[in-house]
C-alpha positions in Angstrom: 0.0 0.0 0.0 3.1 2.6 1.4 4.6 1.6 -2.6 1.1 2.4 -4.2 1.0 5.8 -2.2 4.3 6.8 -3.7 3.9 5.9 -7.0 0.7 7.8 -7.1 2.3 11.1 -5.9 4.7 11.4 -8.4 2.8 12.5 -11.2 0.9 14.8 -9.7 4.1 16.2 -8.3 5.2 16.3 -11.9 2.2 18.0 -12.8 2.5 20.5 -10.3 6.3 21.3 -11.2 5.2 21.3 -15.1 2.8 24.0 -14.5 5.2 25.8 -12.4 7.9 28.5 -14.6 11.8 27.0 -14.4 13.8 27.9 -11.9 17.0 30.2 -12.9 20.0 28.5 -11.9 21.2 31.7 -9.9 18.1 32.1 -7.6 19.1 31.6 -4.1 15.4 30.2 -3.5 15.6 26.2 -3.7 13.8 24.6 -6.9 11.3 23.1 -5.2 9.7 26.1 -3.7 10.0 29.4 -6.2 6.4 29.7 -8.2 5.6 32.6 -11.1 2.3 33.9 -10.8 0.3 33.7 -14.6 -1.0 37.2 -16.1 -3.7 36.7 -18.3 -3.3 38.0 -21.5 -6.5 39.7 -21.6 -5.9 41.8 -18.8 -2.6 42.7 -20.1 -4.5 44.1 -23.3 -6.9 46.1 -21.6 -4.1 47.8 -19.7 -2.0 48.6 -22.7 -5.2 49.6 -24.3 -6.0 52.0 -21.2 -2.2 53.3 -21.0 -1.7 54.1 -25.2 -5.3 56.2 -24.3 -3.9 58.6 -21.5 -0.9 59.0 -23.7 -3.0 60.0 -26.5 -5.1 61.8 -25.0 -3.0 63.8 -22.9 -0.8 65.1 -26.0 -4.3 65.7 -27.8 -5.4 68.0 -24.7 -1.7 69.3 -24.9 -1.3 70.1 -28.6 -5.3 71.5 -29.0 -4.0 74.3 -25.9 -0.5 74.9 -27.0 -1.9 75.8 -30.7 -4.9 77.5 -29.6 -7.5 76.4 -32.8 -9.5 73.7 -34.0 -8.3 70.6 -34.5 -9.2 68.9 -38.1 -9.0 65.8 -39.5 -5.3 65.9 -40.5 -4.3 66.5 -36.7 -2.1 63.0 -36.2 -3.0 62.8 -32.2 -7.1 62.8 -33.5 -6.6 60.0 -35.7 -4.8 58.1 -33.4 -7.6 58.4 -30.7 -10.4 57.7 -32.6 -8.1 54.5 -34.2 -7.8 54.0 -29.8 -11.4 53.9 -29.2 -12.2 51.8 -32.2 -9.9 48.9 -30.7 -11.0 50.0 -27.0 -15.2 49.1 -28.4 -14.0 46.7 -30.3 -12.5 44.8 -27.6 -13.8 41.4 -26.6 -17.1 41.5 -28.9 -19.0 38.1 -29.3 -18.4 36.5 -32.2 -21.4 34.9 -34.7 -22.9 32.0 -33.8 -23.8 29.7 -36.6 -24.0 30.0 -39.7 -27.1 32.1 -39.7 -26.8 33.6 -36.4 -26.9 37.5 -36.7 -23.2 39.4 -36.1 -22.2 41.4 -33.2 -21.0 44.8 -34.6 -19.8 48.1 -32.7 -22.6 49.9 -34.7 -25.3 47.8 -33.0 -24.0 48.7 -29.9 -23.9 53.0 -31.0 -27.4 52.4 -31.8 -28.5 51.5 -28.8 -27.5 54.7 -27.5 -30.5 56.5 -28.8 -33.2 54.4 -26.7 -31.8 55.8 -23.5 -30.2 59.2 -24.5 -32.9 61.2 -27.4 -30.3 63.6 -27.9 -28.3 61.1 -30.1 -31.4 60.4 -32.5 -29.8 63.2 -35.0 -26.4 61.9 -34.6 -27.4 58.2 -35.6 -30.1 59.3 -38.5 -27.7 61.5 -40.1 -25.0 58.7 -40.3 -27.5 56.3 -41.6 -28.3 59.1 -44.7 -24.6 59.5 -45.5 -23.9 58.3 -48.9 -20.2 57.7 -48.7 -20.3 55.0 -46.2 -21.3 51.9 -46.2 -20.4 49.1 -44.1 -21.1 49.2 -40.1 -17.6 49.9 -39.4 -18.1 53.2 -41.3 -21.0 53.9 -39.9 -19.3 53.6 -36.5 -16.6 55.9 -37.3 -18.8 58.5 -38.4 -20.8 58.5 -35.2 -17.5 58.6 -33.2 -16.5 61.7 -34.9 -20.1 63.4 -34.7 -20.5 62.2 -30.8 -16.9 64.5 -30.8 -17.7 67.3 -32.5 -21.6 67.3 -30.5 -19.5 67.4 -26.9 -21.0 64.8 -25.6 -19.0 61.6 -26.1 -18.0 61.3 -22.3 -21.7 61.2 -21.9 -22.7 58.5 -24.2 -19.8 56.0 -23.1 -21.0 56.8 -19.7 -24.6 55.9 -20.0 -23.2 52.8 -21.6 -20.8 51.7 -18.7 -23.9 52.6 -16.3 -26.4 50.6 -18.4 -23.9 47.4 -19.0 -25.8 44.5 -17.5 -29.1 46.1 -19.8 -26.9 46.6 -23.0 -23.4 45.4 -23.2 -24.0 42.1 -21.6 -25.7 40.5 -25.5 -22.8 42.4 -27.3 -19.6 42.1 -25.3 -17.6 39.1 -23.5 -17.1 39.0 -20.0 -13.5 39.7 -20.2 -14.4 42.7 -22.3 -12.6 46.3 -21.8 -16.3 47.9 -21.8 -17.1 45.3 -19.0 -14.5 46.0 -16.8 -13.5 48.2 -14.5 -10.8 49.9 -16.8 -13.5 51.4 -18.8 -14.6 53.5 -15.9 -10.6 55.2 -16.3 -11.5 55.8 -19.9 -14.4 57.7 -19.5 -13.0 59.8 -17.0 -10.6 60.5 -19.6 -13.1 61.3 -22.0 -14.3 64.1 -20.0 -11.5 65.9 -20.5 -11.8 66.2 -24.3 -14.9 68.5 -23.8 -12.3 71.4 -23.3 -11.4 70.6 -27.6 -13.1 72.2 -30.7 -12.8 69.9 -33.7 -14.2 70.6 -37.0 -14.5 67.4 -38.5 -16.0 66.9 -42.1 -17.4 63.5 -42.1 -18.1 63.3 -46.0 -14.6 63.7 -47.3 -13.4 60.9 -45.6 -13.4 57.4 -46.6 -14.3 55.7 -43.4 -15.0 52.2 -44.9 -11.3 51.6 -45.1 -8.2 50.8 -42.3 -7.8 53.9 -40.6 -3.9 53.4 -40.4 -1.6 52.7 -37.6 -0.3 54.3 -34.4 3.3 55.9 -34.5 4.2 55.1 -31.2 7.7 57.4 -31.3 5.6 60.3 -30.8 4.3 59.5 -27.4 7.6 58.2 -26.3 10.3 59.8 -24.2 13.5 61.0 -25.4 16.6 60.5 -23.8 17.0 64.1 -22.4 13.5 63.6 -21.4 11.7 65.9 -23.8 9.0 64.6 -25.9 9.2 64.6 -30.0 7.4 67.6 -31.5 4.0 66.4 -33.5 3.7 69.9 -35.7 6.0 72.9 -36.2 4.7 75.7 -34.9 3.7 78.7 -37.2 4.5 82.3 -36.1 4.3 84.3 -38.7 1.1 86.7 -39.6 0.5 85.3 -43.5 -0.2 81.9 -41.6 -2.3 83.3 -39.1 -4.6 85.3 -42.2 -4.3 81.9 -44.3 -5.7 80.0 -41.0 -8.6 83.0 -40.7 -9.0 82.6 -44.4 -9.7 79.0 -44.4 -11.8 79.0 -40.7 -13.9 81.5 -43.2 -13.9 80.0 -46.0 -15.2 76.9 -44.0 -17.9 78.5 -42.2 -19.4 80.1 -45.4 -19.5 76.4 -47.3 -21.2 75.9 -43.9 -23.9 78.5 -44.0 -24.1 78.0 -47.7 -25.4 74.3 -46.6 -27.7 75.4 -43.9 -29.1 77.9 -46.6 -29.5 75.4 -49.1 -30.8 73.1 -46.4 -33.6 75.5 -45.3 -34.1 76.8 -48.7 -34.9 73.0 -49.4 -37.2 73.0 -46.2 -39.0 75.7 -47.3 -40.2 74.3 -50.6 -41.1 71.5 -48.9 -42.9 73.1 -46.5 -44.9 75.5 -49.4 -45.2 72.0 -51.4 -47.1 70.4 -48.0 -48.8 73.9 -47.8 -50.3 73.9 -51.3 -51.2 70.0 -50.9 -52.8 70.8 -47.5 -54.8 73.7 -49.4 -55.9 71.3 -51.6 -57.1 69.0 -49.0 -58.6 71.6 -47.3 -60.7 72.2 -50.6 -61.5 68.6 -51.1 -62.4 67.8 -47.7 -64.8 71.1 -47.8 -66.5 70.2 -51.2 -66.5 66.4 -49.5 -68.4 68.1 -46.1 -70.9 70.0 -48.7 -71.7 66.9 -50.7 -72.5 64.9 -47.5 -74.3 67.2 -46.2 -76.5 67.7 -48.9 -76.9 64.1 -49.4 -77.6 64.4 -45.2 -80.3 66.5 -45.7 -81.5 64.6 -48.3 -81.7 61.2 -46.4 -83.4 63.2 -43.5 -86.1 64.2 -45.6 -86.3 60.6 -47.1 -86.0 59.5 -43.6 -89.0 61.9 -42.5 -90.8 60.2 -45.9 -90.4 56.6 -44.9 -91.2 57.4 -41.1 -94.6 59.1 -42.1 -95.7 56.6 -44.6 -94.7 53.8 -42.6 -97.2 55.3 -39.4 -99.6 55.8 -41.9 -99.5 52.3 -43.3 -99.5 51.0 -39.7 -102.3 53.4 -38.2 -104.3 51.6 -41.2 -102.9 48.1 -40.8 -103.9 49.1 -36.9 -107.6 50.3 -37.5 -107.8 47.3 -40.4 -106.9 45.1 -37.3 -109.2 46.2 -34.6 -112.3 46.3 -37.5 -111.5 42.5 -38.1 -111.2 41.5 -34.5 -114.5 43.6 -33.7 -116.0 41.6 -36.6 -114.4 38.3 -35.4 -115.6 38.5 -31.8 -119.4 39.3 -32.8 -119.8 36.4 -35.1 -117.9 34.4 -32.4 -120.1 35.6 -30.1 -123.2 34.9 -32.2 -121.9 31.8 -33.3 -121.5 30.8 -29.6 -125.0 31.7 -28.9 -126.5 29.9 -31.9 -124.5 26.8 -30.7 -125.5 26.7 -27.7 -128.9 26.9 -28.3 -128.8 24.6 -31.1 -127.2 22.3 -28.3 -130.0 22.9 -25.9 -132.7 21.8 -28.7 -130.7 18.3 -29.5 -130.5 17.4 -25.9 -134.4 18.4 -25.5 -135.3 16.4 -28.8 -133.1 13.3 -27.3 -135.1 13.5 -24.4 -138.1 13.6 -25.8 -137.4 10.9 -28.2 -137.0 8.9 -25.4 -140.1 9.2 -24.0 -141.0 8.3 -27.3 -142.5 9.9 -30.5 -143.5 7.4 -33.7 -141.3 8.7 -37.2 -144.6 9.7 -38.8 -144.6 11.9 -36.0 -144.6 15.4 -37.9 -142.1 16.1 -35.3 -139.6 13.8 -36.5 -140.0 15.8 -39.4 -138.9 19.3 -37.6 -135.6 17.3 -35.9 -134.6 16.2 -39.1 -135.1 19.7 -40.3 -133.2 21.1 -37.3 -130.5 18.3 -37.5 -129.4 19.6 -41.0 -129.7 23.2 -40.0 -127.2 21.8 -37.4 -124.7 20.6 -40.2 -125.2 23.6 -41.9 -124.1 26.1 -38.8 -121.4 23.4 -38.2 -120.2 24.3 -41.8 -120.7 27.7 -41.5 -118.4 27.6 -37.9 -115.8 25.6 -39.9 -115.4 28.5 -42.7 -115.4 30.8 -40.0 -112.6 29.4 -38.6 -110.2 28.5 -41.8 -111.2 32.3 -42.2 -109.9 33.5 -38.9 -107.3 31.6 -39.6 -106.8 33.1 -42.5 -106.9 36.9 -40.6 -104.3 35.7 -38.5 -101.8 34.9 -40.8 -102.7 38.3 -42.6 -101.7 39.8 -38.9 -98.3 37.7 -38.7 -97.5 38.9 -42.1 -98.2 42.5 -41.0 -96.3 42.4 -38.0 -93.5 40.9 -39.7 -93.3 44.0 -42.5 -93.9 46.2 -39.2 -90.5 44.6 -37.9 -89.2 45.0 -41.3 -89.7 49.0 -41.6 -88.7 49.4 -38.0 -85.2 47.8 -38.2 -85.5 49.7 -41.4 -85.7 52.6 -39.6 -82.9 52.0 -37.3 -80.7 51.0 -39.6 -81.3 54.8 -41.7 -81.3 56.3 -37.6 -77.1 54.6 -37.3 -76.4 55.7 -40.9 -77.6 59.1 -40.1 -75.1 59.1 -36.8 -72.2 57.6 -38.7 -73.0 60.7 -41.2 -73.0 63.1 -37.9 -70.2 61.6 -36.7 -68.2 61.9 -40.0 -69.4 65.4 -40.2 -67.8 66.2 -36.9 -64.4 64.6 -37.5 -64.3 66.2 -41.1 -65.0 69.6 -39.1 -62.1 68.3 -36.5 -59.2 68.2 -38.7 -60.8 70.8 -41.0 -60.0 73.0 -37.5 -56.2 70.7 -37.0 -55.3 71.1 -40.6 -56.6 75.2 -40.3 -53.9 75.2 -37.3 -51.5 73.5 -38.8 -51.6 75.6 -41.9 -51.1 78.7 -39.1 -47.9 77.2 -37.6 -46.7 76.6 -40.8 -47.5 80.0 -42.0 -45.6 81.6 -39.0 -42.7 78.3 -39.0 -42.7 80.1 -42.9 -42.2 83.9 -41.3 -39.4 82.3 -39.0 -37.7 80.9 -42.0 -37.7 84.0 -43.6 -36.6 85.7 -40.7 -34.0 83.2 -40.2 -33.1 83.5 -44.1 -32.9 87.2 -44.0 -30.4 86.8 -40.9 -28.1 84.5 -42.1 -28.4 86.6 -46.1 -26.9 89.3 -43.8 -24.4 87.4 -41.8 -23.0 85.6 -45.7 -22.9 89.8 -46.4 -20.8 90.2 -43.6 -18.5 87.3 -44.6 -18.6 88.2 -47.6 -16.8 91.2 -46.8 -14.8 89.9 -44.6 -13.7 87.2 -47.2 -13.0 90.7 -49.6 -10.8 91.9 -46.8 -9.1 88.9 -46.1 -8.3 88.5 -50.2 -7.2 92.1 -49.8 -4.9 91.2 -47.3 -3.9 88.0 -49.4 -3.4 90.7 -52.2 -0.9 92.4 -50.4 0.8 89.7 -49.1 0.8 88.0 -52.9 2.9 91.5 -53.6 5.1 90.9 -51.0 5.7 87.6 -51.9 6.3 89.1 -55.4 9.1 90.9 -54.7 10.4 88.4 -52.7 10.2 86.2 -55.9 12.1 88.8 -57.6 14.8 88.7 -54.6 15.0 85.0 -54.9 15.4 85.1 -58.9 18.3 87.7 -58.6 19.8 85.4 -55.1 19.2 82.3 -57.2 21.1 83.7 -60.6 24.2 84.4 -58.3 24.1 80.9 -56.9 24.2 79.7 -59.8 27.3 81.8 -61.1 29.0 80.8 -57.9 28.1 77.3 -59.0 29.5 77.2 -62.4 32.7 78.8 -60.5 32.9 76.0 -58.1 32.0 73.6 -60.9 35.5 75.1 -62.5 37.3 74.9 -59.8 36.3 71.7 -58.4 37.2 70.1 -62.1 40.8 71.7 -62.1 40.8 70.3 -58.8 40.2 66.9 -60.0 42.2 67.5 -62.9 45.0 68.0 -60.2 43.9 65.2 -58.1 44.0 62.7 -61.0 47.9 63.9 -61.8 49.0 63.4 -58.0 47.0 60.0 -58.5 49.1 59.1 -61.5 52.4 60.3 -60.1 51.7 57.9 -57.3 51.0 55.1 -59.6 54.3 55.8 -61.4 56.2 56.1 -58.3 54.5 52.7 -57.0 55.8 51.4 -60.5 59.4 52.7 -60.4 59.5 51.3 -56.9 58.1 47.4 -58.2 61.1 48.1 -61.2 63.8 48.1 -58.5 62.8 45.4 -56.7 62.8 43.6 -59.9 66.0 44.6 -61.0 67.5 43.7 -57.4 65.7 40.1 -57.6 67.0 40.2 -61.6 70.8 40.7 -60.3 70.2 38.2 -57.5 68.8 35.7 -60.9 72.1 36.8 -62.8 74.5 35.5 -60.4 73.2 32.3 -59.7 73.1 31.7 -63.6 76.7 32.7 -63.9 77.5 30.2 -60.7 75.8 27.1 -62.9 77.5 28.4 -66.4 80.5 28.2 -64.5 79.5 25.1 -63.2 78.2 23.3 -66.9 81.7 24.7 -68.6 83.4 22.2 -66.0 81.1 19.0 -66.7 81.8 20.0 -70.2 85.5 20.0 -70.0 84.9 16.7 -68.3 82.5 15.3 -71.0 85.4 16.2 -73.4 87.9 14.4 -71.5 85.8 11.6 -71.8 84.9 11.8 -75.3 88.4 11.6 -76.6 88.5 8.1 -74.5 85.0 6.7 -76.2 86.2 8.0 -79.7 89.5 5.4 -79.5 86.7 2.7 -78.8 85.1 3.8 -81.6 88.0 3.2 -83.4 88.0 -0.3 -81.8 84.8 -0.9 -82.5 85.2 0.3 -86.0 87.9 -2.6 -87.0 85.3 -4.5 -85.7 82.6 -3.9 -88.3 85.3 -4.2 -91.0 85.6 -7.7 -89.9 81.3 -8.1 -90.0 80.7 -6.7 -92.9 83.1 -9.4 -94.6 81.4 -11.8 -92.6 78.1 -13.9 -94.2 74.7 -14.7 -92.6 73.3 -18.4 -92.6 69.4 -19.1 -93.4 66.9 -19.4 -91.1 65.7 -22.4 -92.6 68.3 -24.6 -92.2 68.9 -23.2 -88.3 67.0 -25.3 -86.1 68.8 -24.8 -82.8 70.5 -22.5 -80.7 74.2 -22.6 -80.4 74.5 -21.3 -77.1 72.1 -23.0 -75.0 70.9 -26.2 -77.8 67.5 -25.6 -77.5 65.0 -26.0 -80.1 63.5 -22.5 -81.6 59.5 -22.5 -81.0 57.1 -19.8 -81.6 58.1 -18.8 -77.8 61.7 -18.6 -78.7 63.1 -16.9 -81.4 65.8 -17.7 -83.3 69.0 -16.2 -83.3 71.2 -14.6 -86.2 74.4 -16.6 -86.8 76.9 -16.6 -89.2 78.1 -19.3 -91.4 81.9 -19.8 -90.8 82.1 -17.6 -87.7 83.7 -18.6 -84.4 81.6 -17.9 -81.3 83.4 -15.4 -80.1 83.4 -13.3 -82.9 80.1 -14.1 -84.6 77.3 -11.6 -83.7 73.4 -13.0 -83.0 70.5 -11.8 -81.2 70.3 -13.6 -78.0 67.0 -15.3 -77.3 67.3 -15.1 -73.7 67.7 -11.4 -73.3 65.5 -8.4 -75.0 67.5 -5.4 -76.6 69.7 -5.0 -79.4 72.4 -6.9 -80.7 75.3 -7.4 -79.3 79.2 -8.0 -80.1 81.6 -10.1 -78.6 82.7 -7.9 -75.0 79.6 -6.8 -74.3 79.9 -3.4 -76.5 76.7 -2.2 -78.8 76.4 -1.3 -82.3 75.1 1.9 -82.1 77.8 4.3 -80.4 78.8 7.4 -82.8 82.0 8.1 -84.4 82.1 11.5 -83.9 84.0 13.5 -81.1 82.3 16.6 -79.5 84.8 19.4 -79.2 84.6 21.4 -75.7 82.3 24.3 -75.6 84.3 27.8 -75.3 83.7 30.0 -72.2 81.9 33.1 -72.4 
């Protein structure tokens, strides 16, 4: 069990020391014990994130108050802050899910400002009407820049910190910059830009596109501690008038949009004016017509209700003659019955008692007894005829009904014609009052128009003085020119004079150059010459030196040329001698051997001795030979030793 214990420890000890960073090897703390804490990664980019934003910011607060104007879009510190809070929004936003799961953008996130805060409502429509852009991104710059310009970004990113756990939460991470606490710093920081006028123009730009990137060097300290300068600063008057020029020039393309932008509004609003006149005089020929067509149905109305009273006072009279009629023949009927009854019952009885049938009053029953039948007939008619009446009455009562709900129904058309009547009279009376406030809305814009005609009057003029003053300083800058024509013409005579003299100088330069290389020359000639003498007397040392094994080969020679002569009695002798055929030689002399194909056969001549006859010996390769070992071939010439020089 103790063995299973250990062996079970070990890899999570491992584990524990894997997760662990390495020791150094010159910590004093033993290897077992030192730990590094982990930094997430995501933390570490929200703090870079928050510090690159004071650094920017700080400068753009800087630079805005050192310079004193409005910043435009060309200011470098600007574009690198809004570049800033592009990556700061951007941070930790969810990605899609699924294929057709809709995309988390930053614009989503800008429009949301709008349900909370009704001031950005003409920040967000007028990106969504700008034709240049686009995509979201776009979109998102734009309102960056507007939000800016308005003063009241610091507010915006505040409501949306506040409002997180509403808003952020569907859009951003956990882990997010505008989730944590660090985006609290950053809208402190945004505060600050309030103090800054920019003048940003939102059209011109292409804001689809990468905005660029950050130039760190700018924000960084220099070794004597100073910081890099972002823009050279301009003190002379003709850039303060060009700067006034252009702030001018600006705000008159400005009012010359707000012109043509009311100017616009105004047509409009004459446009919706003459179409509201128009309605005016449809809806009143609309109220005539129906009311003339109301009076009409009233009198109609009036018609049908008289005629219908009349008809039912009649039906009514009709009614109560017939039921008059109908209970007096009832009641006569009744009576006549009854009687009729009382009779039977006494002629029963009085049958009884008995009468004979010739009995004349037999006779008289009989007589009565078809009376009966005929009053029973006469009751039956009665009734199919009251019968009759009563269905007449049903049928009565049931066109009654008719003309009543008749009557009703021209009663609810005659309130819905009241009723329309009163709402056409209603907006006759709201579109009456609107046509007022848009006649005096119309005054204002005149008003309004007339104000601003003056104010372009006054920059008009201003713009005349200001292209005075540019006039002026166009003179100025004239005779300036001039200076720098007549400055410039000099330069270039003192040019063309150090052009001269810098080519004689070459020219001088390229002689010393050439001297040197002869001197370098003459110098490589005498070390030649030395190493040349050195050469000379070594060659005389082995002249001297072949002259003596000359003298010696001469010595020599005379000895080999009285050999020759030797040799030369010799050949007298051979040449007198004869050669034998090969044919009959089978043999050698020497050795008596037989010649093969192996073995050749030597030359030997007839009638010689051994020792003088001369042959080619088999057993050895070369020439031939002569008796003492001496060879054919030496020359009979003598060499005569070579002269000094």
């Amino acid at each position: 069990m103790e063995n299973g214990g250990d062996e079970s420890g070990e890899p999570r000890q491992l584990k524990n020391n894997a997760d662990r960073w390495p020791v150094l090897l010159v910590s004093s703390e033993p290897r077992g014990n030192k730990v590094y804490e982990k930094r997430d990664p995501v933390s570490i980019e929200r703090s870079n994130l928050l510090n690159v934003i004071k650094l920017v910011v700080k400068e753009l607060i800087e630079s805005s108050l050192k310079y004193g104007r409005q910043l435009d879009s060309d200011h470098v510190p600007l574009q690198h802050f809004f570049i800033l809070m592009e990556h700061a929004m951007r941070h930790g936003l969810k990605p899609k899910k699924g294929l057709l799961g809709p995309k988390k953008e930053l614009w989503n996130v800008l429009e949301a400002v709008e349900k909370y805060m009704p001031e950005a409502s003409d920040i967000t429509s007028s990106v969504r009407e700008l034709p240049s852009v686009k995509t979201h991104l776009g979109r998102a710059r734009a309102w960056l820049r507007l939000a800016l310009m308005q003063k009241k970004l610091a507010d915006y990113f505040r409501m949306l910190i506040d409002g997180k756990d509403e808003i952020l939460r569907e859009f951003y991470e956990r882990d997010a910059l505008m989730m944590s606490e660090e985006a609290i710093v950053v809208g402190g920081l945004l505060v600050g830009l309030n103090v800054i006028d920019c003048n940003l123009c939102v059209k011109e730009e292409d804001l689809d596109y990468q905005q660029g990137v950050i130039d760190f060097s700018l924000y960084l300290r220099e070794p004597n501690g100073e910081v890099q300068p972002i823009e050279g600063v301009e003190t002379s008057n003709f850039t303060a008038v060009l700067d006034q020029k252009n702030y001018i020039e600006e705000l008159n393309r400005h009012l010359n949009a707000t012109v043509t932008d009311l100017q616009q509004k105004v047509e409009q609003l004459q446009t919706t004016n003459a179409l509201m006149k128009e309605d005016l005089a449809i809806s009143k020929n609309q109220v005539i017509t129906l009311q003339d067509e109301n009076a009409q149905l009233r009198k109609i109305c009036d018609k049908l209700t008289a005629e219908s009273k009349k008809r039912l006072d009649e039906i009514k009279a009709d009614m109560m003659a017939e039921r008059e009629t109908y209970q007096n023949t009832q009641v006569g009927l009744d009576s006549m019955y009854t009687d009729i009854r009382n009779t039977l019952q006494e002629e029963i009885a009085k049958r009884k008692v008995g009468y004979t049938w010739n009995d004349p009053m037999l006779t008289s029953l009989q007589e009565l007894e078809v009376e009966c039948e005929l009053q029973r007939t006469l009751r039956d008619e009665a009734e199919v005829a009251m019968k009759l009446l009563e269905k007449d009455i049903h049928e009565k009562q049931d066109t009654i009904l008719s003309m009543r709900r008749q009557l009703e129904d021209i009663k609810a058309i005659n309130l819905q014609l009241y009723n329309k009547l009163q709402a056409c009279e209603k907006e006759l009376k709201i579109k009456t009052d609107f046509s007022t406030e848009l006649e005096s809305k119309i005054v204002e814009l005149n008003k309004s128009l007339h104000e601003l005609e003056d104010k372009s009057y006054d920059l008009v003029n201003l713009k005349s003085r200001n292209e005075e003053l540019v006039r002026k300083f166009g003179a100025q800058l004239a005779e300036k020119d001039q200076l720098k024509s007549v400055l410039e013409s000099d330069l270039k005579i003192e040019r063309a004079q150090r052009a001269s003299l810098q080519s004689t100088v070459e020219n001088y330069q390229k002689q010393i150059a050439s001297l040197k290389d002869n001197i370098k020359k003459s110098q490589l000639l005498n070390q030649e010459y030395e190493k040349l003498k050195i050469s000379h007397a070594e060659l005389q040392k082995l002249h001297s030196e072949h002259e003596r094994t000359l003298e010696e080969m001469g010595i020599q020679l005379k000895e080999s040329k009285l050999k020759i002569e030797d040799l030369k009695e010799t050949q007298m002798v051979m040449k007198e001698a004869v050669w034998t055929q090969d044919k009959q030689v089978t043999y050698c002399k020497q050795c008596n051997k037989p010649f093969s194909v192996a073995r050749r056969k030597p030359l030997q001549l007839e009638e010689a001795t051994p020792s003088t006859t001369p042959h080619r010996d088999h057993h050895r390769r070369g020439p031939p030979r002569l008796p003492g070992g001496r060879t054919s071939s030496l020359r009979d010439c003598q060499i005569p030793p070579r002269a000094p020089q």
